[in-house]
C-alpha positions as CSV (number, residue, x, y, z in Angstrom):
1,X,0.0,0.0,0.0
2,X,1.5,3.3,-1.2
3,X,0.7,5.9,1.4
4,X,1.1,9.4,-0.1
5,X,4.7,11.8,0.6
6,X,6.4,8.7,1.8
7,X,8.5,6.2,0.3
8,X,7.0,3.0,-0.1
9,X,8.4,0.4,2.8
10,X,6.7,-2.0,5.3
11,X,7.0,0.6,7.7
12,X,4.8,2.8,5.4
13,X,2.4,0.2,4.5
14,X,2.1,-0.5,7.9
15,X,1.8,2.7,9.8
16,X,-0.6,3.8,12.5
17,X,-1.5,7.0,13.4
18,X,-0.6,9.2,10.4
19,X,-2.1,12.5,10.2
20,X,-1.4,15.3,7.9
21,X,-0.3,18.1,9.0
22,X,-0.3,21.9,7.1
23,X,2.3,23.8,5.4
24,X,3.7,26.8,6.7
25,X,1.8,29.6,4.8
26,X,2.2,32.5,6.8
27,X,4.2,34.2,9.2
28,X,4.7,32.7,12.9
29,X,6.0,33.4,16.2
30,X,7.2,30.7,18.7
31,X,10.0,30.3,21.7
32,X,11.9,27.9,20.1
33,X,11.4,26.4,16.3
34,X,12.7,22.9,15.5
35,X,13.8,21.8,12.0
36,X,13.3,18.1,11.6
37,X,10.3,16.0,12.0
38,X,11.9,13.0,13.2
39,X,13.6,11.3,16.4
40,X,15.7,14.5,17.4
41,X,13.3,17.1,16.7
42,X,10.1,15.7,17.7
43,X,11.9,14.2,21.2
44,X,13.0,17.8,21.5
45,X,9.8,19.8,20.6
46,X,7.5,17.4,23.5
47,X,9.8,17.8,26.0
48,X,10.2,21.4,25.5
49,X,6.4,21.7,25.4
50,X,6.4,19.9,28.3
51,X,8.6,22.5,29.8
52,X,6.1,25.1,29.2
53,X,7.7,26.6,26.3
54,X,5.7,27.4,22.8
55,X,7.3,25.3,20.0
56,X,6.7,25.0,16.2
57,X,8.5,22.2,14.1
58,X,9.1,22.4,10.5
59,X,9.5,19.2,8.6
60,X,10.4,19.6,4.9
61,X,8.5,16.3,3.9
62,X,6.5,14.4,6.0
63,X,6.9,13.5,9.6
64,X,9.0,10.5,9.9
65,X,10.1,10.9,6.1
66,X,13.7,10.2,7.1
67,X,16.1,7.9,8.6
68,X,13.4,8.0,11.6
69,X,11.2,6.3,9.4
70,X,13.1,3.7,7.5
71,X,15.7,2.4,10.1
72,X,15.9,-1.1,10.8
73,X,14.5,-0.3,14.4
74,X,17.7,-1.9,16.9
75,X,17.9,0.3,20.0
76,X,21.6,-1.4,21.4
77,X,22.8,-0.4,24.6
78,X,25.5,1.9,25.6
79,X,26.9,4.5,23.1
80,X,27.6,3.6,19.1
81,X,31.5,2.5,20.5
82,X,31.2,-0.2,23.0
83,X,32.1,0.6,27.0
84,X,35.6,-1.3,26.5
85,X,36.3,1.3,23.4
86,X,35.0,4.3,25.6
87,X,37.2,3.7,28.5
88,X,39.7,3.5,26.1
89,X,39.3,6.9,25.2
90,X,38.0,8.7,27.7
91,X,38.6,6.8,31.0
92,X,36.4,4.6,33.3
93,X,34.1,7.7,34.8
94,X,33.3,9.9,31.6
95,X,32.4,6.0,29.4
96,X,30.5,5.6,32.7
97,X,28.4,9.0,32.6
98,X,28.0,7.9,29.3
99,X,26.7,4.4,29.5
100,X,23.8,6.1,31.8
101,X,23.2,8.5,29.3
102,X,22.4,6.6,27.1
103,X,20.5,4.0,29.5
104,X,18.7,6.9,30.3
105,X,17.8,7.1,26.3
106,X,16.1,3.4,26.7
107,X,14.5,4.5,29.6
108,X,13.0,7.6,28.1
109,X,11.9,5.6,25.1
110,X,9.9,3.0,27.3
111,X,8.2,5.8,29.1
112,X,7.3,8.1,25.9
113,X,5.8,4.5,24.1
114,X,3.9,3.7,28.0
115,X,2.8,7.8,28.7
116,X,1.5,8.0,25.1
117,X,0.2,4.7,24.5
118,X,2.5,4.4,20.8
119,X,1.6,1.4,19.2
120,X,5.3,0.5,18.0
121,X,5.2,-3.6,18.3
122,X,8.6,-2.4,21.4
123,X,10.4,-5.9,22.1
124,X,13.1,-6.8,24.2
125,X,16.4,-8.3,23.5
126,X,19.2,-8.1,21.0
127,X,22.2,-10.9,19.4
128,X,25.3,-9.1,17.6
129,X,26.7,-11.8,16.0
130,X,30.7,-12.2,15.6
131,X,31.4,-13.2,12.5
132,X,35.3,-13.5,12.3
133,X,37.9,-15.0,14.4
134,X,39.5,-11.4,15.5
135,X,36.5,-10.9,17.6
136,X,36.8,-14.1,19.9
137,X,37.0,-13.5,23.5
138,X,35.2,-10.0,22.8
139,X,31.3,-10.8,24.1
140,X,32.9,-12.5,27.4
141,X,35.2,-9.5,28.3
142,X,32.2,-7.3,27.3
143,X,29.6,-8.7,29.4
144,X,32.3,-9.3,32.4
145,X,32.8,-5.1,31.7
146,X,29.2,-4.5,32.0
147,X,28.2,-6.8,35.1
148,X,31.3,-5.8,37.0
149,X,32.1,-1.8,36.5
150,X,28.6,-1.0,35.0
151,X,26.3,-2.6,36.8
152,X,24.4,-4.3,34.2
153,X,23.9,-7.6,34.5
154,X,21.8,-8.1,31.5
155,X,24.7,-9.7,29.1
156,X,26.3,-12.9,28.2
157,X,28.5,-14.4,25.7
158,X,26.8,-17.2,23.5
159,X,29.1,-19.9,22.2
160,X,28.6,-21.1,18.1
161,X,26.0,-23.6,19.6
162,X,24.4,-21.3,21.5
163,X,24.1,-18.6,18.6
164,X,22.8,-21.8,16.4
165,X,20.2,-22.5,18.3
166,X,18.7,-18.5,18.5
167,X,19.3,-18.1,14.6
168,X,19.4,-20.2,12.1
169,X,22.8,-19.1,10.3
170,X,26.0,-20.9,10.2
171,X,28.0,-17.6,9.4
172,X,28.6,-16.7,13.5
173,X,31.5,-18.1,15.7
174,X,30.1,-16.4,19.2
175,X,27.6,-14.5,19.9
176,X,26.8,-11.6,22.6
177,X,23.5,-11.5,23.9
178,X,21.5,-8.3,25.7
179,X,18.4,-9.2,27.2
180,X,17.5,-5.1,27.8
181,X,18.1,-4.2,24.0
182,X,15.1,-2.7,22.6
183,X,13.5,-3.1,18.9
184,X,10.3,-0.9,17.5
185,X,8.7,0.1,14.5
186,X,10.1,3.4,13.8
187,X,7.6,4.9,11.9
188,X,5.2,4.2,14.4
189,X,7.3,5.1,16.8
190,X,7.7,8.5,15.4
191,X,4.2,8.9,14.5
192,X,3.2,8.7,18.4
193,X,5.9,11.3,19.5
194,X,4.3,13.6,17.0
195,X,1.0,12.6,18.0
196,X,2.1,13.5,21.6
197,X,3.4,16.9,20.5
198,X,0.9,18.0,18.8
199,X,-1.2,17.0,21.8
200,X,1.0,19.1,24.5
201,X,0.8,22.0,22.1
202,X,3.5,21.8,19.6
203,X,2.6,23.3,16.1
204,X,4.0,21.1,13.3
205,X,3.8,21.8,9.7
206,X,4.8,19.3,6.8
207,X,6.1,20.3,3.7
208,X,7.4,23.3,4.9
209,X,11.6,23.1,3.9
210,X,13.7,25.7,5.3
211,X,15.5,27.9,3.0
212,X,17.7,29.7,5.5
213,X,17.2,31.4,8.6
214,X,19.4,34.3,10.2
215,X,22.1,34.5,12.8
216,X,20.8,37.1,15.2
217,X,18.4,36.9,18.4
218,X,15.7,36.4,17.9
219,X,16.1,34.7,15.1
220,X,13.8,34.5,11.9
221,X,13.7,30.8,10.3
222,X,12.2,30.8,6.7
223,X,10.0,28.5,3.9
224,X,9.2,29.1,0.5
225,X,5.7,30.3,1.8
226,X,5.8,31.6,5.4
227,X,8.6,32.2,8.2
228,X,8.8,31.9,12.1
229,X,10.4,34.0,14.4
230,X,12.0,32.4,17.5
231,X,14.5,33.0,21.0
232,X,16.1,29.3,19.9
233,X,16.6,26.7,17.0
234,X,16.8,23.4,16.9
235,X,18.5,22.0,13.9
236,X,17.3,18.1,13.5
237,X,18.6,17.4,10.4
238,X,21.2,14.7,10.4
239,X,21.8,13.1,7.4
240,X,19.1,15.4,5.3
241,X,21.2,18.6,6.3
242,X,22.3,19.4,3.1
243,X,23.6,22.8,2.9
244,X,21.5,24.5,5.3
245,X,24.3,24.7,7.8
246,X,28.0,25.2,6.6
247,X,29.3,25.3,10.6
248,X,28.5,21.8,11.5
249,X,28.4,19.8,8.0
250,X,31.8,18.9,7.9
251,X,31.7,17.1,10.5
252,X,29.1,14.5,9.4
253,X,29.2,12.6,6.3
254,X,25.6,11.1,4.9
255,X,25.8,7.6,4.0
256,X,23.0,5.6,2.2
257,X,21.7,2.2,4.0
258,X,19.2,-0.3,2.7
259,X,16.7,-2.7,3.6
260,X,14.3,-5.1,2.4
261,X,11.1,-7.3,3.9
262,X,10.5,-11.1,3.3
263,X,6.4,-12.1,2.3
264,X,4.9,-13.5,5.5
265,X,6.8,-16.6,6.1
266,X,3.9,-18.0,8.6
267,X,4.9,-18.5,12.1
268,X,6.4,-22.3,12.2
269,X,9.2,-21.1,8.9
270,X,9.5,-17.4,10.9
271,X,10.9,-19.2,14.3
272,X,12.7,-21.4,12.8
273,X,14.9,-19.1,11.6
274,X,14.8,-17.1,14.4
275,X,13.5,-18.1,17.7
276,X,12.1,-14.8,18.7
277,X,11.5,-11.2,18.4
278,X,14.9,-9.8,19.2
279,X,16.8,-7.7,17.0
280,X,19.8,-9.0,15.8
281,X,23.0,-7.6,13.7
282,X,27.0,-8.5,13.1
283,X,30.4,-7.5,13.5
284,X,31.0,-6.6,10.4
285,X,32.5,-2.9,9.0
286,X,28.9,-2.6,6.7
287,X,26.3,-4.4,9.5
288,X,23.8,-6.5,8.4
289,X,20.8,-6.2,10.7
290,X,17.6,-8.1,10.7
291,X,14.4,-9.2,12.9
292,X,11.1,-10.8,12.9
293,X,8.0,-8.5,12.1
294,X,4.5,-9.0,13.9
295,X,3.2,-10.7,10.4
296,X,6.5,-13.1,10.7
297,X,8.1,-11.2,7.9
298,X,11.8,-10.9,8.1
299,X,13.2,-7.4,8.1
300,X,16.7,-7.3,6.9
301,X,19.2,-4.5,6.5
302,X,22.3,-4.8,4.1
303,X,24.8,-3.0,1.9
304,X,25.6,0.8,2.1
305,X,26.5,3.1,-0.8
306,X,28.7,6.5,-0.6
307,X,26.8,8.8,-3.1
308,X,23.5,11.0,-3.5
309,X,21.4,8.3,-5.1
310,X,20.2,4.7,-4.7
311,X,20.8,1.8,-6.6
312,X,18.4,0.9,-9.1
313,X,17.9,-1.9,-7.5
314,X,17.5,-1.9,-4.1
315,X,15.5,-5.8,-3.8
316,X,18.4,-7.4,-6.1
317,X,21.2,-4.8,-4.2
318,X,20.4,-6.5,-0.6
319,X,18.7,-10.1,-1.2
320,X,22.7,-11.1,-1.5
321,X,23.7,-10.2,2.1
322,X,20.2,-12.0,3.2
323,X,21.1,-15.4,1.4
324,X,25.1,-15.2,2.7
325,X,23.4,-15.5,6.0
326,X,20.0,-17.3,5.4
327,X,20.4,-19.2,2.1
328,X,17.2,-21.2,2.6
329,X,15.1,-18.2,2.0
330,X,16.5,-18.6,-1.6
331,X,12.4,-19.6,-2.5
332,X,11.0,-16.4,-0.8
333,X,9.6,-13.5,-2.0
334,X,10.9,-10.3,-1.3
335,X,7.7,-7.9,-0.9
336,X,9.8,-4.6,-0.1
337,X,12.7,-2.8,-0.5
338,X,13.3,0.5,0.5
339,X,17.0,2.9,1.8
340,X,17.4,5.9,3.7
341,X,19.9,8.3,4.6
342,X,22.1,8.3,8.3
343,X,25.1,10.6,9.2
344,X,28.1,9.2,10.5
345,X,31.2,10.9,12.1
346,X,34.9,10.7,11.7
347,X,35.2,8.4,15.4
348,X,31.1,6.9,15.3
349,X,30.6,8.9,18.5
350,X,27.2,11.4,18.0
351,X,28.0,15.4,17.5
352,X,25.7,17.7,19.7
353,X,26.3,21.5,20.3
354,X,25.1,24.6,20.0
355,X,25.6,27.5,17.7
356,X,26.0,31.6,18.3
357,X,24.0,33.2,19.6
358,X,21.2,31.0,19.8
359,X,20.9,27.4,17.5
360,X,21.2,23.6,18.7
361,X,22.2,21.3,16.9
362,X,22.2,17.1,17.5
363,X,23.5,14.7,14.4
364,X,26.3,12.3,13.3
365,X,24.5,9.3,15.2
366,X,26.0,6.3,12.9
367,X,23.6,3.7,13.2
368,X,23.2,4.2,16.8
369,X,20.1,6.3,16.3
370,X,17.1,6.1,17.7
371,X,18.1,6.2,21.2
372,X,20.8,9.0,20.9
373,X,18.2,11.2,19.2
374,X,15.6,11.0,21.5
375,X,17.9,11.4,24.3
376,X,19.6,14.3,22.5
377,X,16.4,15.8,21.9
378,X,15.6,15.7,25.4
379,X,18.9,17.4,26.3
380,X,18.6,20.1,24.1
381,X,15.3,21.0,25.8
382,X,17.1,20.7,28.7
383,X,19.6,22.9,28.1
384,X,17.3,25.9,26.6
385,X,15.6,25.4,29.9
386,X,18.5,26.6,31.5
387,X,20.0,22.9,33.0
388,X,22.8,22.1,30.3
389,X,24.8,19.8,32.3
390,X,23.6,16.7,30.9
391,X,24.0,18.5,27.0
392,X,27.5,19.9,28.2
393,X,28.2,16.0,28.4
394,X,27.3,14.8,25.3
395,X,28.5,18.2,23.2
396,X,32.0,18.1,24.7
397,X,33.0,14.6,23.0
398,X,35.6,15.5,20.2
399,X,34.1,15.3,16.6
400,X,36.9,16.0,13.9
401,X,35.9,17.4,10.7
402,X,36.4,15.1,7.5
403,X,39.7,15.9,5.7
404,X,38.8,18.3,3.1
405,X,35.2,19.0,4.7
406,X,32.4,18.5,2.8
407,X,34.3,19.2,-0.7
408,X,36.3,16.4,-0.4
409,X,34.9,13.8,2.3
410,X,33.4,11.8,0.1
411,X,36.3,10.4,-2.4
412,X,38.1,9.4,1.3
413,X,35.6,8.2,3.0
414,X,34.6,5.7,0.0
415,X,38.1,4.5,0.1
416,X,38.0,4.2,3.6
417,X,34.6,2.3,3.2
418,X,36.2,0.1,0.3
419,X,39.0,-1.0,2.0
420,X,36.9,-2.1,5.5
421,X,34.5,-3.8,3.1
422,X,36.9,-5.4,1.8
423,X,38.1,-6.2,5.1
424,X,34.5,-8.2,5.7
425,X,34.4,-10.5,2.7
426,X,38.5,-11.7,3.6
């Protein structure tokens, strides 16, 4: 079912809630105007409604029109880099302040699905399969790492057996297993924090791209049609940022991901690949990713490209990384296909900061997203509400621009991406 101003996927044809919202026609006045209808702006327009403060979002397409609403819907644990990598780089108590960050980020998104009653199919529990020999050992010193410094007892390394018997793929050696990990629909997901906006007050208008907006206080954000004056901006853009921001856009780079869903395969064939509704993804450089749907479909995730457009292709571009892993779905029908647009950073680790005199930004989440922008949403608000300490956290990890910035990141980070893929397939 094609549903009109979003690109056809199972999460489109099987979205609940959506609503259509107006296009900025006129000229408006708010405290703080968010651009970006997705995870980051929408977390950060409720809570800042919530706060008391008068908030208008502008979403150049539809709500959820973005990576929000095409991701492949894993909410891991921790930050993107994994608590042995963060101490690593920061020391024990800043990975720490961290790691309960972005606990806090799970937290918040059980709450905003129980509050607001979001109909997102939320399940439990996560597999990140290792898929080469470098990786051996890793999952055990992992989940020691976690029940020892980080009190999360949650974890455990799963022997080859072990992974064999949760999912039905020979390609894993170990396995690392996170019974707190979180999978949703994201669409859906999104659709409810827009419905809950909109609900405490928020203004939100679709179709309404933003052309520019001006560096002074307040400041005056603009469409083709209409304009809003605001104290504060919050720039939700992420891997649709395009030019609208030459300060920050160096420091991401957008990358293309893709994903395609199975027909029903009926219950009996759907556990018997997997036995459950976990998430699950690999260790590879480019992650496959994959989990059960509600109508026993299996959603799977594949294959990246470094370039404005998508393959022509996208069902024939990402069956191949499904049947590597799963090659007795060789007789099944794929029934969608679909890719969307992420942001990474130089070192994975999410860029938050703000902006003289008076714009916040969130972005750079690499794969890690739906629980970094929802909490970053909620810190921004925070911070405009006068209580930055938790933002200050989050904004003071280093985020290096791409050599050359955005003229050249591309030709180096394809290389880059080349050479790890190649990595993967040795």
């Amino acid at each position: 079912m094609r549903v009109a101003g979003y690109p056809d996927s199972y999460y489109a044809a099987t979205a609940q809630g959506l609503h259509e919202y107006p296009r900025l026609d006129s000229k408006a006045r708010a405290d703080v105007c968010v651009i970006g209808g997705g995870f980051t702006g929408l977390s950060a327009a409720l809570s800042l409604a919530e706060l008391g403060f008068n908030v208008v979002v502008l979403e150049a397409e539809r709500i959820g029109f973005g990576a929000s609403g095409r991701c492949g819907g894993l909410i891991g644990s921790g930050q993107r880099k994994d608590v042995l990598e963060m101490e690593e780089l920061f020391g024990y108590e800043r990975s720490r302040v961290l790691w309960d960050l972005a606990e806090a980020a799970k937290t918040e998104i059980r709450n905003r699905v129980r509050k607001h009653a979001i109909d997102c199919d939320l399940q439990e529990g996560q597999l990140v399969g290792i898929h080469t020999p470098r990786y051996l050992g890793w999952a055990a010193e992992l989940a020691t790492a976690l029940n020892e410094r980080y009190d999360y007892p949650h974890t455990r390394s799963l022997s080859h057996e072990e992974v064999r018997s949760l999912v039905a793929t020979d390609r894993f050696i170990e396995g690392f297993w996170d019974s707190h990990a979180l999978t949703l629909h994201p669409l859906n997901f999104t659709l409810g924090l827009a419905r809950a906006a909109r609900e405490a007050g928020v203004r939100i208008f679709e179709n309404s791209r933003v052309t520019g907006y001006t560096r002074s206080d307040p400041v005056t954000v603009s469409t083709a049609e209409g304009s809003v004056e605001a104290a504060f901006v919050v720039l939700g853009c992420n891997g649709y940022l395009g030019k609208l921001e030459s300060r920050v856009a160096g420091r991401i780079m957008p990358i293309n991901n893709f994903m395609i869903a199975t027909e029903p395969l009926g219950r009996e064939r759907a556990y018997e690949l997997i036995r459950g509704r976990f998430g699950i993804h690999d260790t590879r450089f480019v992650v496959n990713y994959f989990r059960l749907s509600d109508d026993h479909r299996l959603l799977f995730g594949g294959g990246e490209n470094y370039r404005a457009g998508f393959p022509s292709d996208i069902r024939g571009f990402v069956r191949p990384y499904m049947l590597k892993l799963f090659p007795q779905l060789g007789d099944v029908n794929i029934d969608y296909w679909w890719g969307g647009t992420l942001a990474v950073t130089v070192n994975r680790l999410p860029h938050l900061g703000r902006l003289k005199p008076n714009l916040y930004f969130a972005q750079g989440y690499s794969g890690h997203g739906i629980s970094t922008a929802v909490i970053a949403g909620k810190l921004v608000a925070e911070a405009i509400n006068g209580n930055p300490e938790r933002f200050d956290v989050m904004a003071d990890m280093p985020i290096h621009l791409f050599p050359g910035g955005t003229l050249l990141r591309y030709p180096g980070m394809v290389l880059g991406m080349l050479y790890y893929s190649l990595k993967d397939r040795l």
